[in-house]
Structures are given as structure tokens and as C-alpha cells.
C-alpha positions, 0 to 999 in steps of 0.5 A: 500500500505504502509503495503504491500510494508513493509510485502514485504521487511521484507519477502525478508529481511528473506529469504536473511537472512536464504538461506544466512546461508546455507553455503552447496549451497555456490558457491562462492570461499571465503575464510573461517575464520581459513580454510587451506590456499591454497598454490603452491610453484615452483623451476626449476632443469636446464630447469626443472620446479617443481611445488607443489600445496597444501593447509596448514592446521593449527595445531591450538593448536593442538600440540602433536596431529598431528601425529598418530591421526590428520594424522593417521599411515599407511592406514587408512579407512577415512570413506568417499569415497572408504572407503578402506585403504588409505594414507594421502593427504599430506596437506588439502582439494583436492589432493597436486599435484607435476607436474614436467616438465621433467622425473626424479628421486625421491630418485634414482627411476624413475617417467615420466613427468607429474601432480601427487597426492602426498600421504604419509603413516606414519610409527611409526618407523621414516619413510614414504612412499611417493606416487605418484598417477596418480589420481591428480584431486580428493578430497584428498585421499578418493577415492585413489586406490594403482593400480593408484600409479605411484611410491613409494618411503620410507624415512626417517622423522626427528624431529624439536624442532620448531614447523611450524603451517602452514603445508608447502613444500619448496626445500631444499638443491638444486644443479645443477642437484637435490632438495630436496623436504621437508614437514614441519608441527608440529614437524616433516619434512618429504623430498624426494630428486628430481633428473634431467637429465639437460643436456639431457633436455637442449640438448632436449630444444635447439634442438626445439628453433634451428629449431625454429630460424629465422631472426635476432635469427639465427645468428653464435652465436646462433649455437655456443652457443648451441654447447658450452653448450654441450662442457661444460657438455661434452655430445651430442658431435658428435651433437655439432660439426655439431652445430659449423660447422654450425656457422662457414660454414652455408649458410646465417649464418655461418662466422669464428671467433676466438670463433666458430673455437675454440668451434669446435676445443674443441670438436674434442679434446674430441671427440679424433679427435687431428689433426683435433682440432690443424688445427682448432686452428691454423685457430682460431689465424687467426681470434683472436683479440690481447685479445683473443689470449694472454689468449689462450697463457695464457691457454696454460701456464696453461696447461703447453704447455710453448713453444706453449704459447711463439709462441703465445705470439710473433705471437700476438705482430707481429699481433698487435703491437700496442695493449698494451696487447701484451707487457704483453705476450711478457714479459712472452715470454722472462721470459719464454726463461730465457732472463731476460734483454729482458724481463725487459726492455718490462715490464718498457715500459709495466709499462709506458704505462699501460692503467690503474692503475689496470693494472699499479699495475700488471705490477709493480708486474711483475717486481719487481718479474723479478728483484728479480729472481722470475718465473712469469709464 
């Protein structure tokens, strides 16, 4: 019993040991020692989400040796798969694949929404061509077909005297509206330069989540702010106005405040609609609280509309007399129509009453440039 229960153990002790050798049957996702680490690097462009998911290969004392032999120039035959001329996969193992949320632009040409394989073909002259295949679920580019490319796209390769050993994509370089997608390996930075449409698909997102709206969400500052974000980028305007109206007028949602009728008054004014935005203005100071109104005047000075900002500055200190912000505007009123005297003696009970040392300090500012001769508006 003893020496089958030993022969038994020792036999299952070898066979442990040899299938657990055999890494070709391996099923489980272990990383190897010194393999390509996997990565996904991600950056939004507006509402745009970009994603890059690819494995980092290692140069590994390999310096000088990357470029034109580890990664080879142009199509090459990888001597698996198709065995047909094919590009390099950008990184390590399966296919690098660049999923963007929206259409956009890679280096001013088109590419539609969607998850891409991301090839690149060497050039020993400086350049490479970055291919966007619709294939993204293969392994690497051996099985690459140029008929299933969605875009290519050539640019320009730059030099680093800093070598990165891990193979790495980053964005670069970012505005409102692009990015720049940069590889970094070696000795050697390849990018290309991802442009998007975002107010369109901003204008596109709020279009969902306004009809989308219930409860305590649909409220008149929702639809105004929807309105507003086209005011500001200047696009979708004839929608934009329904969108106000909506805030304004709407069963249930709609109430008049001094922001909406402003908003709606805006966009009249762009949309070249003047005597329909001046009735909506002057709607507006109806609802507008004291601050609201002195910094509309104030834009109106800024706008050099000097006698329509002193209507506004003595209108708000009729409205709201007691509101100590409307002394300011008064005192501008006064400079404004050269009434030096008027104006000092509101800016000595302005500089008295301040309600903080802030605006105490301004206040002392203003008047010592009154008393001085100097223009304060």
C-alpha cells in the first residue's frame, strides 16, 4: 500500500511537472517575464472620446536596431499569415486599435466613427504612412489586406536624442477642437494630428439628453443652457432660439428671467433679427436683479453704447435703491454726463458704505481718479 500510494504521487508529481512546461496549451492570461506590456491610453476632443489600445514592446538593448530591421521599411512579407506585403502593427502582439467616438479628421482627411487597426509603413526618407484598417480584431498585421484600409494618411517622423524603451502613444499638443496623436519608441516619434467637429457633436449630444429630460432635469435652465452653448460657438442658431423660447414660454417649464430673455435676445442679434433682440432686452431689465443689470450697463460701456449704459445705470438705482451696487453705476452715470460734483459726492457715500474692503479699495480708486480729472469709464 505504502509503495503504491508513493509510485502514485511521484507519477502525478511528473506529469504536473512536464504538461506544466508546455507553455503552447497555456490558457491562462499571465503575464510573461520581459513580454510587451499591454497598454490603452484615452483623451476626449469636446464630447469626443479617443481611445488607443496597444501593447509596448521593449527595445531591450536593442538600440540602433529598431528601425529598418526590428520594424522593417515599407511592406514587408512577415512570413506568417497572408504572407503578402504588409505594414507594421504599430506596437506588439494583436492589432493597436484607435476607436474614436465621433467622425473626424486625421491630418485634414476624413475617417467615420468607429474601432480601427492602426498600421504604419516606414519610409527611409523621414516619413510614414499611417493606416487605418477596418480589420481591428486580428493578430497584428499578418493577415492585413490594403482593400480593408479605411484611410491613409503620410507624415512626417522626427528624431529624439532620448531614447523611450517602452514603445508608447500619448496626445500631444491638444486644443479645443484637435490632438495630436504621437508614437514614441527608440529614437524616433512618429504623430498624426486628430481633428473634431465639437460643436456639431455637442449640438448632436444635447439634442438626445433634451428629449431625454424629465422631472426635476427639465427645468428653464436646462433649455437655456443648451441654447447658450450654441450662442457661444455661434452655430445651430435658428435651433437655439426655439431652445430659449422654450425656457422662457414652455408649458410646465418655461418662466422669464433676466438670463433666458437675454440668451434669446443674443441670438436674434446674430441671427440679424435687431428689433426683435432690443424688445427682448428691454423685457430682460424687467426681470434683472440690481447685479445683473449694472454689468449689462457695464457691457454696454464696453461696447461703447455710453448713453444706453447711463439709462441703465439710473433705471437700476430707481429699481433698487437700496442695493449698494447701484451707487457704483450711478457714479459712472454722472462721470459719464461730465457732472463731476454729482458724481463725487455718490462715490464718498459709495466709499462709506462699501460692503467690503475689496470693494472699499475700488471705490477709493474711483475717486481719487474723479478728483484728479481722470475718465473712469
Amino acid at each position: 500500500m505504502t509503495y503504491f500510494y508513493k509510485s502514485t504521487i511521484s507519477i502525478l508529481f511528473f506529469v504536473t511537472v512536464v504538461f506544466c512546461q508546455i507553455p503552447a496549451f497555456a490558457q491562462l492570461n499571465i503575464p510573461q517575464e520581459g513580454g510587451s506590456k499591454k497598454a490603452s491610453v484615452s483623451e476626449w476632443i469636446g464630447s469626443t472620446k479617443i481611445t488607443i489600445d496597444y501593447g509596448r514592446p521593449a527595445v531591450s538593448g536593442r538600440e540602433g536596431k529598431i528601425w529598418g530591421q526590428l520594424v522593417p521599411y515599407g511592406f514587408t512579407d512577415l512570413g506568417y499569415g497572408y504572407r503578402t506585403p504588409a505594414p507594421w502593427r504599430a506596437g506588439a502582439n494583436m492589432n493597436t486599435v484607435f476607436s474614436i467616438a465621433h467622425d473626424a479628421k486625421i491630418e485634414g482627411k476624413d475617417l467615420s466613427a468607429g474601432n480601427y487597426g492602426l498600421h504604419i509603413a516606414l519610409a527611409e526618407n523621414g516619413e510614414a504612412t499611417v493606416i487605418f484598417s477596418k480589420n481591428y480584431t486580428a493578430w497584428g498585421s499578418y493577415f492585413y489586406k490594403p482593400e480593408e484600409d479605411a484611410l491613409r494618411v503620410v507624415v512626417k517622423t522626427d528624431k529624439t536624442e532620448v531614447s523611450q524603451e517602452y514603445l508608447q502613444y500619448e496626445f500631444v499638443n491638444q486644443t479645443a477642437n484637435t490632438a495630436n496623436v504621437q508614437l514614441h519608441w527608440e529614437k524616433l516619434k512618429i504623430q498624426f494630428k486628430v481633428e473634431v467637429d465639437v460643436p456639431k457633436h455637442v449640438v448632436s449630444e444635447i439634442r438626445k439628453q433634451l428629449v431625454g429630460l424629465s422631472g426635476s432635469m427639465n427645468t428653464w435652465q436646462t433649455w437655456n443652457e443648451a441654447a447658450q452653448y450654441c450662442l457661444t460657438n455661434k452655430v445651430n442658431l435658428e435651433e437655439a432660439l426655439q431652445w430659449s423660447e422654450y425656457s422662457i414660454s414652455a408649458v410646465f417649464v418655461g418662466e422669464k428671467h433676466f438670463t433666458n430673455l437675454m440668451t434669446k435676445a443674443a441670438i436674434l442679434t446674430l441671427l440679424g433679427r435687431i428689433d426683435e433682440a432690443k424688445i427682448q432686452q428691454k423685457e430682460a431689465v424687467n426681470y434683472g436683479t440690481a447685479q445683473e443689470i449694472h454689468f449689462y450697463a457695464r457691457g454696454l460701456q464696453a461696447q461703447k453704447k455710453q448713453t444706453e449704459a447711463t439709462e441703465l445705470f439710473k433705471f437700476n438705482a430707481q429699481k433698487f435703491p437700496k442695493e449698494w451696487v447701484t451707487k457704483v453705476g450711478l457714479v459712472r452715470a454722472y462721470a459719464a454726463e461730465n457732472n463731476v460734483k454729482k458724481a463725487l459726492e455718490v462715490a464718498q457715500d459709495a466709499y462709506q458704505t462699501a460692503p467690503d474692503e475689496a470693494n472699499k479699495k475700488n471705490m477709493e480708486a474711483l475717486l481719487n481718479k474723479l478728483k484728479a480729472g481722470q475718465p473712469i469709464n
